[in-house]
LOBADREN-392131 format. One record per residue (C-alpha): residue number from 1; residue in three letters; x, z, y. Coordinates in pm, 1 decimal, padded with zeros to 6 digits. Example, Ala and Ser with C-alpha at 12.3 -4.5 7.8 and 13.67 -1.06 7.14 Angstrom:
! residues 2
ATOM	resi	resn	x	z	y
ATOM	1	ALA	01230.0	00780.0	-00450.0
ATOM	2	SER	01367.0	00714.0	-00106.0
END
This chain:
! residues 54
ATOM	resi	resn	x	z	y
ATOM	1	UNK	00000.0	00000.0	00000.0
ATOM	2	UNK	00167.5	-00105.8	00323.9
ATOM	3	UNK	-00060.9	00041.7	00551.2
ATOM	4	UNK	-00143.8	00419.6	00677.8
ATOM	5	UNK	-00533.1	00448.6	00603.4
ATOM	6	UNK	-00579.6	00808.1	00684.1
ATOM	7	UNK	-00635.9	01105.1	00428.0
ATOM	8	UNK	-00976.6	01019.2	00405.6
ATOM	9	UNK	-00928.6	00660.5	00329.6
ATOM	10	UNK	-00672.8	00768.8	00108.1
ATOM	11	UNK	-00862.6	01058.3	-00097.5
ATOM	12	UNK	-01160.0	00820.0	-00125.5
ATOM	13	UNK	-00929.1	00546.6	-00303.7
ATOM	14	UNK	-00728.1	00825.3	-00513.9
ATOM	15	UNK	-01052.1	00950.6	-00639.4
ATOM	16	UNK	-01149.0	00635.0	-00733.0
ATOM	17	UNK	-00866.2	00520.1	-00927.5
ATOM	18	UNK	-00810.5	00863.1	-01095.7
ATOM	19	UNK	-00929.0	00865.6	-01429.7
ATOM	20	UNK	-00863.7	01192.0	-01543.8
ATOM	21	UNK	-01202.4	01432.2	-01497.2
ATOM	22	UNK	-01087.7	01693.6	-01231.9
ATOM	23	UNK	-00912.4	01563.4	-00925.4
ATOM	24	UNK	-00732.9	01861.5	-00650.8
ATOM	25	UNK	-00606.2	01741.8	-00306.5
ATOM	26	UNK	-00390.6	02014.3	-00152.0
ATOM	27	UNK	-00276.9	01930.0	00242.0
ATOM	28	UNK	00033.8	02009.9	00316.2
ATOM	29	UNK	00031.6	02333.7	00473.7
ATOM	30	UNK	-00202.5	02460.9	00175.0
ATOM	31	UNK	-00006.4	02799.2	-00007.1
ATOM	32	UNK	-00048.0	02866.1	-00335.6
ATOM	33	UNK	-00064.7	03226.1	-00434.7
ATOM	34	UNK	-00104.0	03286.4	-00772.6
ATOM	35	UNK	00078.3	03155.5	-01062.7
ATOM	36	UNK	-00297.1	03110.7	-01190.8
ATOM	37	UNK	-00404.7	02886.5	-00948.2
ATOM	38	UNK	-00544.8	02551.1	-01218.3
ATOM	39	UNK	-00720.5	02868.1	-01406.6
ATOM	40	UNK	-00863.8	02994.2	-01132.1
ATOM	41	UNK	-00987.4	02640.9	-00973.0
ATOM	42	UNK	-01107.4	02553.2	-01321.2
ATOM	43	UNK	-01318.0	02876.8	-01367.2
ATOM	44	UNK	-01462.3	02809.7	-00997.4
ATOM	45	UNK	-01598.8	02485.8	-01090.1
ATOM	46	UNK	-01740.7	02582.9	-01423.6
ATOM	47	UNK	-01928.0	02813.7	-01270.2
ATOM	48	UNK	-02023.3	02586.0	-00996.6
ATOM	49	UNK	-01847.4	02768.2	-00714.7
ATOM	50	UNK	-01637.7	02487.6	-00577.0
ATOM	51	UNK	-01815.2	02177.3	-00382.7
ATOM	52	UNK	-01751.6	01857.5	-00541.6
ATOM	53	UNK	-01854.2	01528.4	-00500.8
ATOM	54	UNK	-01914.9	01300.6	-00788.5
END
């Protein structure tokens, strides 16, 4: 990709090339506390805390 579409541009296309069934963005200046972070996100989503988009 030669040009800068933006992050949501970006996301958007990401998501809809992934193929795997969970997709995370972190930004940049997102910190990561606990070395049980993918647990934690996972467990969230089963139990429909998280928003998602499908």
């Amino acid at each position: 990709m030669s040009e800068n579409l933006g992050r949501s541009k970006i996301r958007n296309w990401l998501g809809k090339a992934a193929y795997f069934e969970y997709i995370l963005f972190l930004d940049g200046d997102s910190t990561i506390k606990s070395k049980d972070f993918i647990k934690i996100i996972l467990l969230h989503y089963q139990q429909k805390r998280l928003y998602t988009e499908v």
